[in-house]
N, C-alpha and C positions, 0 to 999 in steps of 0.2 A: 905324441900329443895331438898332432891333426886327425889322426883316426879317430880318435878317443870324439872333436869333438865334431868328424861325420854323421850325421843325424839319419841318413840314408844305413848306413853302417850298425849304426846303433840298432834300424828300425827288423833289418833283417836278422841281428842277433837275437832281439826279442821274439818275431814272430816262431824262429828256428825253437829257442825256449818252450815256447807254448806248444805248438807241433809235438815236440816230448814229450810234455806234460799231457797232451791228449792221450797220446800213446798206450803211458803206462810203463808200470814195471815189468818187466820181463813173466811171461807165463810159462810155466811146463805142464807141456800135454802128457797124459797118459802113453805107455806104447802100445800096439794094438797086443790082444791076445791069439787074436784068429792069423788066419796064413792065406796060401793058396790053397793049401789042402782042404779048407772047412766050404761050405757049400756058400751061393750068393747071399739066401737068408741071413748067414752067419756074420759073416764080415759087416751086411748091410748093420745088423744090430749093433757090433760091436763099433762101429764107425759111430754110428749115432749115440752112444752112450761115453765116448769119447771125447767128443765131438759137441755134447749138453746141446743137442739138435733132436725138438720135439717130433719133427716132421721125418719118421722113421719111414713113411712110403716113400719119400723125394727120395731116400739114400738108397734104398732098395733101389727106385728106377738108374740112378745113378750107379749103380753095381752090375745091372744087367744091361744095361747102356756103353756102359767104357769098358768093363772089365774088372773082373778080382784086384789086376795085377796092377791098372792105372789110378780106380781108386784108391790103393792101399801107398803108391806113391804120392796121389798128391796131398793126401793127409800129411806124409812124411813132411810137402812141405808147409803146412800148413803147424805144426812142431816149430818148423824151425825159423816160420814170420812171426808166432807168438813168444817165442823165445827173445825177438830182439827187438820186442815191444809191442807186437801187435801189426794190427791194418787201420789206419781211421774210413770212415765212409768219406764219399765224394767229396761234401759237403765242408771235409775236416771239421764238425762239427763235434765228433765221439767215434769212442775204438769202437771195433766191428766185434764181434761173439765170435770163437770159434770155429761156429756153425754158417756163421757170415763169411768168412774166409775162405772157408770151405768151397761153398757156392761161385763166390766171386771168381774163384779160379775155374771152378769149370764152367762157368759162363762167358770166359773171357779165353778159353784156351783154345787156340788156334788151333790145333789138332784135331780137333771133333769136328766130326761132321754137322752138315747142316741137320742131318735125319738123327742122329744121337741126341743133339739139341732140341729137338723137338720129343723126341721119347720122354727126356730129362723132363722136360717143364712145359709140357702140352697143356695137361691139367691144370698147373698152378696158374697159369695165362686162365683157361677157361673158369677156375675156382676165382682169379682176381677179378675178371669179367662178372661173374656171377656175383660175387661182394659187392660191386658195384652197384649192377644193377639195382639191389637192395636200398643201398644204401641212397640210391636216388630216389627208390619208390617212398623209402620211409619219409624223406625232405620232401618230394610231392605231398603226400598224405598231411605230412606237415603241418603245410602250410593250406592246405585245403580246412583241415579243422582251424584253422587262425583264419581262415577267407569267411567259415560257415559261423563261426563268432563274431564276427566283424559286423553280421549283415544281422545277427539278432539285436546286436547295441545301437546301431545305425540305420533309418531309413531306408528302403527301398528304392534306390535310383531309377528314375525313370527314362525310358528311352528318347530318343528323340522324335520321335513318330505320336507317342504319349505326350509329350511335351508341346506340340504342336496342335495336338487334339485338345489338350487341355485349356490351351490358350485363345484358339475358337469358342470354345464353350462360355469361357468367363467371358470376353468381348461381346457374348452375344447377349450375357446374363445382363451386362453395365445396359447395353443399348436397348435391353426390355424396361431396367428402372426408369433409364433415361425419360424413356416415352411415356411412361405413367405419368409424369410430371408436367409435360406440356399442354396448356390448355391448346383446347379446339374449339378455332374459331369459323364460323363459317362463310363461304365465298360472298363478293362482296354480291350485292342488289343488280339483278339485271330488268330491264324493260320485261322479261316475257316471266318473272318471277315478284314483281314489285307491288306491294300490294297485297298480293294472295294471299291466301288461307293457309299456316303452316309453310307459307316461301322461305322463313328462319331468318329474313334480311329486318327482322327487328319494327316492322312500321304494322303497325297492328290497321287490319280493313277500316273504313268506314263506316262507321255505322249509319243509318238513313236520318236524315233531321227531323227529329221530332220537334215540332214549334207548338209548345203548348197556348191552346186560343186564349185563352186570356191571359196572355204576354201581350197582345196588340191593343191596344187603346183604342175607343170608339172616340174616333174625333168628332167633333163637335165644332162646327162653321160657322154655327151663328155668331158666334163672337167675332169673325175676321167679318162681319160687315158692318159700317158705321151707319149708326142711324140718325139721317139727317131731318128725321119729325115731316110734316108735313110737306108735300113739297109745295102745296096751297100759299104756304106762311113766306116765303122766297121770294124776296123782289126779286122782278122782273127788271132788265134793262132793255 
């Protein structure tokens, strides 16, 4: 009854379940038809149609790389991991094909040389290299046509150099209106301008006095003297 309600217990029963269930049922491989007697061509084909392994060059080089006698073993065991359910990938995510199995072991077998190793899967290195590349050039291109769309919807950004230029220009645009507007007055009156003709200090010349003559009255005196008549008629004292 404690087991039962071990929860650690429980959790490693289940994950073990699923691991199975990744698995799979049991497979059977075909047996090969070829030998050592049939040439590398031969075996290589019959391996790969065994095998439901499109990449008939990899098995070819893997035949002339290990030998008749190693390939045609490790198939044998690749029989008999499919038979007790398979290989899952690293990941235990899904069973491997096969053609997966296949690989797996001669990528992983200590045996082989480092130079077999490289025979084996030179190419596919340089072919995956190569996919690459692609596939990065296609993601550049991309996104270059999403840059080259971007800039027909959108304004033209300016630089900061432009931006700077620009901003000169209009300040200096405001500080032209500015001065249209300002009256102009002129300096104030000096002694050696004051007066003059065109000095612009506002006090218009002199003109010369004209006194028209008959504005002055012709006085007339005899009235300011009193007339005392005779001076005969005067007592005397």
């Amino acid at each position: 009854m404690g087991d039962r309600n071990n929860s650690k217990l429980k959790l490693v029963h289940s994950s073990k379940t699923q691991k199975d269930d990744l698995k799979g049922s049991s497979r059977i491989l075909l047996s090969l038809t070829t030998s050592l007697e049939n040439t590398d061509e031969e075996v290589a084909q019959d391996l790969a149609n065994k095998l439901s392994e499109e990449k008939e060059d990899l098995i070819q080089r893997i035949v002339k790389a290990v030998g008749k006698a190693k390939a045609i073993d490790i198939y044998n065991e690749v029989k008999r991991i499919e038979k007790d359910g398979g290989m899952l990938v690293m990941n235990q995510s899904r069973r491997r094909t096969p053609g997966g199995v296949y690989l797996f072991l001669i990528k992983h077998d200590s045996n082989l040389s480092a130079e077999q190793h490289s025979l084996i899967f030179e190419d596919e290195k340089q072919r995956y290299k190569d996919n690459m590349k692609k596939k990065r050039k296609k993601k550049i291109d991309k996104m270059k046509q999403q840059i080259a769309a971007s800039k027909k919807n959108l304004p033209e950004l300016l630089t900061k150099a432009e931006l700077c230029v620009q901003k000169l220009v209009t300040d200096n645009d405001r500080s032209l209106k500015k001065s249209d507007h300002v009256d102009v007055t002129n300096p104030p009156p000096t002694p050696e301008t004051d007066c003059h003709e065109n000095s612009g200090d506002g006090i218009d010349q002199p003109n010369e006095l004209n006194i028209p003559s008959n504005s002055r009255r012709n006085l007339d005196y005899n009235d300011d003297f009193l007339d005392l008549g005779s001076v005969n008629d005067m007592d005397l004292f």
